[in-house]
C-alpha positions as CSV (number, residue, x, y, z in Angstrom):
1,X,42.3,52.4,10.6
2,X,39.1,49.8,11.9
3,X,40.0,52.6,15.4
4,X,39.1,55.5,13.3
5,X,35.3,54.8,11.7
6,X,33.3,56.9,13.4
7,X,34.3,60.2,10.9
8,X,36.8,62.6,10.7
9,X,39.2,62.8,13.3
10,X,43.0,62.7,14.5
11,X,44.6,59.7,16.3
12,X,48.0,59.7,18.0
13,X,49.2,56.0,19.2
14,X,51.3,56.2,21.8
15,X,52.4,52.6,22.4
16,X,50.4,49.2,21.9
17,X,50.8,45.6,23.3
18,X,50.1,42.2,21.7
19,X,50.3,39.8,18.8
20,X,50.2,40.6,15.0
21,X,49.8,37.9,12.0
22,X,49.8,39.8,8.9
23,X,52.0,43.3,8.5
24,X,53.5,45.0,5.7
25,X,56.8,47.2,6.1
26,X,58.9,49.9,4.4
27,X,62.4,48.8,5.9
28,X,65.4,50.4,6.2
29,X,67.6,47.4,6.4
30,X,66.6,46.4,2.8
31,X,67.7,49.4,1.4
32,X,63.4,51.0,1.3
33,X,62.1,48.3,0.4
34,X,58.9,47.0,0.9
35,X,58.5,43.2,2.6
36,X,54.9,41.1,4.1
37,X,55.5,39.5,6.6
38,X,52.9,36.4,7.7
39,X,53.4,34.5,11.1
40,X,52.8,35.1,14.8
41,X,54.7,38.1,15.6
42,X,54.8,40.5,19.2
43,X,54.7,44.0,19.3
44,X,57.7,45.3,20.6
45,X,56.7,49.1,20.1
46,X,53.9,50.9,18.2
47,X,53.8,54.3,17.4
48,X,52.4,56.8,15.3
49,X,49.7,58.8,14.0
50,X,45.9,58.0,11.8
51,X,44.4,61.4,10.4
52,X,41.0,60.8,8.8
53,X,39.2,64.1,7.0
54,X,36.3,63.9,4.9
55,X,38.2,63.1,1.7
56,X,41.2,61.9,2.8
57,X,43.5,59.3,5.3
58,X,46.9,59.5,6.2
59,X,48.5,56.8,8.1
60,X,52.0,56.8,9.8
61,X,52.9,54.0,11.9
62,X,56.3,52.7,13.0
63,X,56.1,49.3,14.6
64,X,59.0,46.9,16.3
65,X,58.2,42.8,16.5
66,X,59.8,40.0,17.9
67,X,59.2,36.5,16.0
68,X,59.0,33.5,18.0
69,X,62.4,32.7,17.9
70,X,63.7,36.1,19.1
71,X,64.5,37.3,16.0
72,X,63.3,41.4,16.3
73,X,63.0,43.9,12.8
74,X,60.6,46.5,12.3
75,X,60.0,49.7,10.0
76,X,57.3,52.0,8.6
77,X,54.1,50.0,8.2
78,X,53.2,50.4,4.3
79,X,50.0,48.8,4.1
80,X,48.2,46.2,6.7
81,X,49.0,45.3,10.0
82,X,46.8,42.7,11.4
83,X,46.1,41.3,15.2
84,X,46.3,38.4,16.2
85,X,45.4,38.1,19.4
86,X,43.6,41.2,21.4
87,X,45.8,44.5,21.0
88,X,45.7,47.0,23.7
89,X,46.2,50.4,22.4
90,X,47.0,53.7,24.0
91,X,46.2,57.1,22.2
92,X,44.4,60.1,22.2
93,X,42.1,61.5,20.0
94,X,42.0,65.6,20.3
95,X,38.7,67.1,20.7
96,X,37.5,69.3,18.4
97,X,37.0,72.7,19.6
98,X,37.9,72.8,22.8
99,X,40.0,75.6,24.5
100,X,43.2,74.4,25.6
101,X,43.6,74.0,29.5
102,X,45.8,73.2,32.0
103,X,43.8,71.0,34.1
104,X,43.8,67.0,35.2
105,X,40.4,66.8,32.8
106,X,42.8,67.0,29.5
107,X,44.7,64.1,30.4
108,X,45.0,61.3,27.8
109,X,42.3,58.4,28.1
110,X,42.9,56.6,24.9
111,X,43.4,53.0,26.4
112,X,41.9,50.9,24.1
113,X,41.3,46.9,23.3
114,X,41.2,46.2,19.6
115,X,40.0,42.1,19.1
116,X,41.6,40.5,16.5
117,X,41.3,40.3,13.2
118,X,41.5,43.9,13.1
119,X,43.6,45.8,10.6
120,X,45.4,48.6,12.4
């Protein structure tokens, strides 16, 4: 959410790379329920989307970790998700207004470095 400040806007995360310390998931494996989880922890895969309006945010991320001993589990992130060590984030934020085109200019250039701590 710390990548979405400057207003309203739309952010799609297409993948992200690095360490976590704090999250909290919705997991399947547990029947919905909702575990924290505090440690060192590596992304495995991070996707999803942040929608911030005026009044409102919505926040739908799916993440995958590994803990130090290999162990992997993952689910729909329910409430924080720290970094631990820099995160490298790719996304793209759509642009308000503009026409749709075709052309090289409209590629993605979300690539982003997010320092720890930040809450994702």
């Amino acid at each position: 959410m710390n990548l979405s400040q400057e207003g309203p806007m739309k952010i799609c995360i297409l993948s992200a790379t690095g360490g976590i310390c704090n999250v909290t998931l919705q997991e399947s494996a547990t029947g919905g329920g909702i575990a924290t989880y505090e440690g060192q922890f590596f992304i495995i895969s991070l996707s999803g989307s942040v929608m911030l309006s005026e009044s409102s945010r919505t926040c739908d991320l799916n993440v995958m970790l590994s803990r130090t001993d290999h162990i992997v589990f993952g689910g729909n992130v329910a409430g924080k998700l720290t970094a631990a060590t820099p995160v490298v984030v790719s996304s793209f934020i759509p642009e308000k207004g503009k026409p749709e085109s075709k052309g090289d200019d409209d590629a993605p250039k979300g690539i982003r470095l997010v320092d720890p701590p930040t809450t994702l």
